[in-house]
LUMPA-757993 format. One line per 3 residues: their letters; for each residue x, y, z of C-alpha. Coordinates in steps of 0.2 Angstrom, whole numbers, plus 5000, padded with zeros to 4 digits. Example, Ala and Ser with C-alpha at 12.3 -4.5 7.8 and 13.67 -1.06 7.14 Angstrom:
<pts>
AS) 5062,4978,5039  5068,4995,5036
</pts>
This chain:
<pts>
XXX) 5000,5000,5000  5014,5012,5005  5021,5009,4990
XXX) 5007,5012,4978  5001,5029,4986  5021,5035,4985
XXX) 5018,5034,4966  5002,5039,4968  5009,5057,4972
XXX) 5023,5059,4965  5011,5056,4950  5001,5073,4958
XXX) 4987,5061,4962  4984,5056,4983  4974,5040,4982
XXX) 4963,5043,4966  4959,5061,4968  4966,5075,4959
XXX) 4984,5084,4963  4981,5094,4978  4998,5106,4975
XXX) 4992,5111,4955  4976,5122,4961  4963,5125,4949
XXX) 4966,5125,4932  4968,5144,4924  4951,5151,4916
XXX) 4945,5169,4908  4946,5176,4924  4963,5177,4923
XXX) 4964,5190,4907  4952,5200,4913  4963,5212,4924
XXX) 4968,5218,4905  4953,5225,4899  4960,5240,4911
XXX) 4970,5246,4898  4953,5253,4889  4951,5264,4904
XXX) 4958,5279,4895  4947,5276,4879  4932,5276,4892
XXX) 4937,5290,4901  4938,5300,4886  4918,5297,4884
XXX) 4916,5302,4901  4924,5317,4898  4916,5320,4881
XXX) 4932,5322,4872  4930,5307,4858  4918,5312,4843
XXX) 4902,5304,4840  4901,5295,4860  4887,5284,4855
XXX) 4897,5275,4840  4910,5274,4853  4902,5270,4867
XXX) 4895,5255,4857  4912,5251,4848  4920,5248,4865
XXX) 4904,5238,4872  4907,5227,4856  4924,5225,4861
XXX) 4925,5222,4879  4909,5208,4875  4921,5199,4862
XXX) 4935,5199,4871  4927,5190,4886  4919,5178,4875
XXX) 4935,5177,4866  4946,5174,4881  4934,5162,4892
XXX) 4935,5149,4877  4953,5151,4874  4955,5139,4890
XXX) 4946,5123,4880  4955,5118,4865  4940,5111,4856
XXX) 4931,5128,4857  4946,5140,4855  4949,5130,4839
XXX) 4929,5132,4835  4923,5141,4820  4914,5154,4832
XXX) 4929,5160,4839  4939,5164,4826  4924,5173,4820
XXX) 4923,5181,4835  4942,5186,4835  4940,5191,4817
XXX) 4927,5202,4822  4936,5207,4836  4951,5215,4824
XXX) 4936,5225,4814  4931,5234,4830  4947,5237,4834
XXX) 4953,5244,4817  4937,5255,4817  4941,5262,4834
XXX) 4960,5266,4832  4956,5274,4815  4941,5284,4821
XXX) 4948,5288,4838  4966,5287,4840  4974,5291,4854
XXX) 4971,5280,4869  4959,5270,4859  4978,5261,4850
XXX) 4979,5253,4864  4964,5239,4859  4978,5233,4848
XXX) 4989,5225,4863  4971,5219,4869  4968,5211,4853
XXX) 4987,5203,4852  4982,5196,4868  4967,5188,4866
XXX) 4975,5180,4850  4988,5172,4857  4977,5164,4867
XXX) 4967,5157,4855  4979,5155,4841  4992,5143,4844
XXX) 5004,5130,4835  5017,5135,4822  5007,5149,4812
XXX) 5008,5160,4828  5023,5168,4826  5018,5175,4809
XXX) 5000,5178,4814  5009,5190,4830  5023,5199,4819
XXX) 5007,5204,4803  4996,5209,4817  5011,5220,4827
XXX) 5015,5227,4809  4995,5232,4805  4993,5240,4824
XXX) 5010,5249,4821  5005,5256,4805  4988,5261,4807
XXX) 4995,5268,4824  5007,5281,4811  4994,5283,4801
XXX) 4983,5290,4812  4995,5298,4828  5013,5298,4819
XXX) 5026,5287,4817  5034,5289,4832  5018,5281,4840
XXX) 5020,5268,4829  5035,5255,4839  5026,5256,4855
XXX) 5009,5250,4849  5018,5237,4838  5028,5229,4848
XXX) 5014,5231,4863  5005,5221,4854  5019,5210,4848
XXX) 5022,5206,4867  5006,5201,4871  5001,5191,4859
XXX) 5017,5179,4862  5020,5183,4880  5000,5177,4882
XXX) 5002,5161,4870  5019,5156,4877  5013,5158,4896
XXX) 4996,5149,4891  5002,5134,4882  5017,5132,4897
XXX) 5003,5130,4910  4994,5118,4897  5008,5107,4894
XXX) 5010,5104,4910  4994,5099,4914  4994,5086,4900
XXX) 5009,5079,4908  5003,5079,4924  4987,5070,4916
XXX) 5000,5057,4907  5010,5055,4924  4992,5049,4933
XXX) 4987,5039,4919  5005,5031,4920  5003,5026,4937
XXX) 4984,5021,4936  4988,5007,4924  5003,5002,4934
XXX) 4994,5000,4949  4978,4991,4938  4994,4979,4929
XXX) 5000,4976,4946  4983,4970,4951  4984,4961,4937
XXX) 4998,4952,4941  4994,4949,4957  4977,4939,4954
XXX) 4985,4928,4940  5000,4924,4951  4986,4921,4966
XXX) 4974,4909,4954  4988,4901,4947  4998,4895,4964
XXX) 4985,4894,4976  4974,4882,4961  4986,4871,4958
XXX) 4992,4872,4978  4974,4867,4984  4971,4855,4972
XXX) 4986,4845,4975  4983,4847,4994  4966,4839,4991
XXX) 4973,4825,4983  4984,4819,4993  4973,4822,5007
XXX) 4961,4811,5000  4974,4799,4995  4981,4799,5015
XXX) 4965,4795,5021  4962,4781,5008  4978,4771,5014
XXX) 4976,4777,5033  4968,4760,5034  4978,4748,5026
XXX) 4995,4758,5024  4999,4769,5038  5016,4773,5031
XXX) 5010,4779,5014  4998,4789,5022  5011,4798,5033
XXX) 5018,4800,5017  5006,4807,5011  5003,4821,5025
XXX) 5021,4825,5025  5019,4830,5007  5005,4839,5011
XXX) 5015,4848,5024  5028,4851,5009  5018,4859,4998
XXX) 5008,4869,5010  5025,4876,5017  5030,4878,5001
XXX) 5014,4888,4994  5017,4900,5009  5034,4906,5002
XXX) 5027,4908,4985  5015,4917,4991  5026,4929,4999
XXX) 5035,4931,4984  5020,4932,4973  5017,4948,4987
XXX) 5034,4955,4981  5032,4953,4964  5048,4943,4964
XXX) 5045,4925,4961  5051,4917,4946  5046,4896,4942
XXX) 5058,4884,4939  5052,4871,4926  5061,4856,4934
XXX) 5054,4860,4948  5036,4862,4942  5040,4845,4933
XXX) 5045,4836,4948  5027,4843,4955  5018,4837,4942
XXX) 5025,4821,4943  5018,4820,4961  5001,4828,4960
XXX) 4999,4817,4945  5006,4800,4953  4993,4807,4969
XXX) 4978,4808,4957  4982,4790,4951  4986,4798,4933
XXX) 5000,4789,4926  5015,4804,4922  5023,4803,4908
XXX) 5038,4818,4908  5051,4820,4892  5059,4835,4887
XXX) 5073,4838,4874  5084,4851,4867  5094,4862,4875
XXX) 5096,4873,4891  5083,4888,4892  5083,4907,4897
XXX) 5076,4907,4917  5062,4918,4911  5057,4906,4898
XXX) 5057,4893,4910  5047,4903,4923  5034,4904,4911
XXX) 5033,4887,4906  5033,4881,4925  5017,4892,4924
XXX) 5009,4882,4912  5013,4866,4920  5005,4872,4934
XXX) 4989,4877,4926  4989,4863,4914  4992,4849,4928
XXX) 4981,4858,4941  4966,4857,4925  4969,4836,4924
XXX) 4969,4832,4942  4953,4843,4943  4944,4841,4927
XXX) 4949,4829,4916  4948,4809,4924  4963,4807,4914
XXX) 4972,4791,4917  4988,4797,4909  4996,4813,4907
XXX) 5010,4816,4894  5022,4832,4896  5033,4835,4881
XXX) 5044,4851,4881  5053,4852,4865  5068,4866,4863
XXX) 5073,4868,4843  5081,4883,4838  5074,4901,4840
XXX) 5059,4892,4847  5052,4881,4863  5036,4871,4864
XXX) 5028,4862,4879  5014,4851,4875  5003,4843,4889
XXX) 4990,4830,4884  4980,4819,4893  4968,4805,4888
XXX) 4954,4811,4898  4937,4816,4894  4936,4832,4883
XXX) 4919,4839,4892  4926,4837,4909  4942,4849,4904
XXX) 4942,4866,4907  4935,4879,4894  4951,4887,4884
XXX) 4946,4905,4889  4944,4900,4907  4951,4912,4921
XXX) 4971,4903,4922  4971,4899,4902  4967,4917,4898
XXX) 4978,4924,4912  4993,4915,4903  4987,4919,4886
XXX) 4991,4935,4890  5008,4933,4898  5015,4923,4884
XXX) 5009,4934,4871  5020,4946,4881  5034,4937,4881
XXX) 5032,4933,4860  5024,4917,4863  5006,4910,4859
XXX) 4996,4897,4870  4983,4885,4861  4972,4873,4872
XXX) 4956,4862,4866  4950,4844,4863  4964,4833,4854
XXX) 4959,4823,4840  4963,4805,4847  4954,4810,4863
XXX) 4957,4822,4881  4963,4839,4880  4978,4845,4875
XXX) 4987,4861,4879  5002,4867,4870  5013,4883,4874
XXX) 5026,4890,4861  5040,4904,4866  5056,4910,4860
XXX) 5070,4903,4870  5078,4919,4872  5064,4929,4879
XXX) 5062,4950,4876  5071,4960,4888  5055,4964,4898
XXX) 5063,4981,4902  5063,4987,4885  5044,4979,4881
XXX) 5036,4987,4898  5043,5004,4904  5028,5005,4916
XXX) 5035,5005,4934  5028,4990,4945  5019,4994,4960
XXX) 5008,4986,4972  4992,4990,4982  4987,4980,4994
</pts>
């Protein structure tokens, strides 16, 4: 658990809930402070020195309307992106081009407001020219109507803004989408780790269970006639039972790994404890641990599914190592309805891990009767380092 929640929030996320250091995220609010700049321009109204007050009045009602509507939708990508913005931020630069050209004077400085508001809403690699065209059309309207030496200030003014307001805004963005990555990240860890942990849990406490009620029931069959087998048979029982506690703890950790002589020696047991005659050959040459942790896993599941299912009288293992490639066939002559179904619960779970490994598992009726299940993998493994870049964690 302690481990989990340390990922968790270093991740920015505390137990499923959202990043308590990020804050909220930025909205309109934020550009609003701005719209003071068109204080003079409204003063001037106030003070009736700009011609025609109604026109202006209504000009700078139109402006400060877009440039809220503008603003509040720069903050979601799908509608600062959307046809109505751009519309609105067109229509934005008409009421400003009206305004510097009939006013002058303070009224230039809805240029710097305009810049701003599109780099907020503009952004990708066209924003630089966008910025420098708009600078260069406030600049020379600017000389036009006030002189040139007006003209720098309200250029680069709104030069300024419009990349100082995109670069800021598409920083905070950024990383928030990394956070947002960083969360997912650890969310499917901690789900894989889950993962993990109920396949390893299936696989060693099935088999583990079912060769304990084996031999029990094998023990108590002989405590009449054969004591000594049956104290056999209990001391194997204490075995395995001592034995599943350590896997246990190391399926816990995340740190076991099978050994396929080992799970062959098993198999011989549970089987010979089942009264299913084992038959055990393998070939070919020495095997990459990790290969051979996997196939212990499907001698495991396949001999748990004939001492449970099948009312075999003979089980064959086969494991074959040619080449680039291994296979490990297990067949018994039992009775195909009795046998699991192959997209069961322990078949599917190891599906899945020798598909990630590079391998493929097949499991169904065989032709000359019983079931057969039959596991192929490369006998060099992929370097599990470079196929899952996702850290392991557990929760528990």
């Amino acid at each position: 658990m302690a481990r989990a929640k340390d990922l968790q929030r270093a991740s920015g996320r505390k137990c499923g809930g959202r990043d308590e250091h990020a804050g909220p995220p930025p909205t309109g609010f934020a550009l609003l402070p701005w719209l003071l700049l068109g204080l003079g321009s409204f003063s001037n109204l106030l003070q009736g020195k700009a011609e025609s007050p109604w026109i202006g009045g209504l000009g700078l009602f139109v402006f400060n309307s877009l440039y809220v509507y503008v603003t509040f939708r720069a903050f979601d990508r799908e509608k600062r992106e959307s046809l109505a913005t751009r519309l609105a931020l067109l229509t934005m630069g008409l009421v400003t081009t009206g305004l510097a050209v009939g006013y002058g004077g303070n009224w230039l400085l809805f240029f710097p407001l305009l810049g701003l508001a599109t780099g907020a809403t503009v952004r990708g690699r066209h924003l630089g020219r966008i910025g420098l065209l708009l600078a260069a059309y406030g600049a020379v309207l600017a000389g036009l109507r006030e002189g040139w030496r007006e003209a720098p200030n309200i250029g680069y003014a709104t030069f300024l803004s419009c990349m100082v307001t995109a670069a800021i805004l598409g920083l905070s963005e950024a990383v928030r989408e990394l956070r947002a990555a960083r969360e997912e990240l650890a969310r499917r860890a901690v789900e894989k780790e889950r993962l993990r942990f109920s396949r390893d849990l299936h696989d060693l406490l099935g088999h583990t269970l079912s060769v304990i009620v084996v031999k029990s029931e094998a023990a108590r069959r002989l405590a009449g006639r054969d004591l000594d087998a049956a104290l056999a048979q209990i001391g194997d029982i204490e075995s395995v039972g001592r034995q599943a506690l350590t896997e246990i703890r190391e399926a816990v950790t995340g740190y076991r790994e099978g050994s396929l002589s080992t799970e062959l020696t098993r198999a011989r047991s549970a089987l010979a404890a089942a009264s299913v005659e084992p038959v055990v050959r393998q070939s070919g040459a020495p095997l990459a641990p990790q290969t051979e942790a996997l196939l212990g896993w499907v001698v495991r599941e396949a001999v748990t599914n004939v001492v449970r299912h099948s009312h075999a009288t003979r089980c064959e293992i086969m494991v074959e190592s040619a080449g680039e490639r291994v296979r490990l066939t297990v067949t018994d002559n039992g009775t195909p309805t009795a046998s699991p179904a192959p997209d069961g619960t322990g078949l599917r779970g190891l599906t899945e891990r020798l598909s990630t490994a590079g391998g493929s598992l097949t499991a169904g009726p065989s032709p000359a009767g019983g079931f057969t299940v039959t596991a192929e993998l490369p006998t060099t493994p992929p370097d599990p380092a470079t196929e899952d870049p996702i850290p392991v964690v557990l929760e528990s």
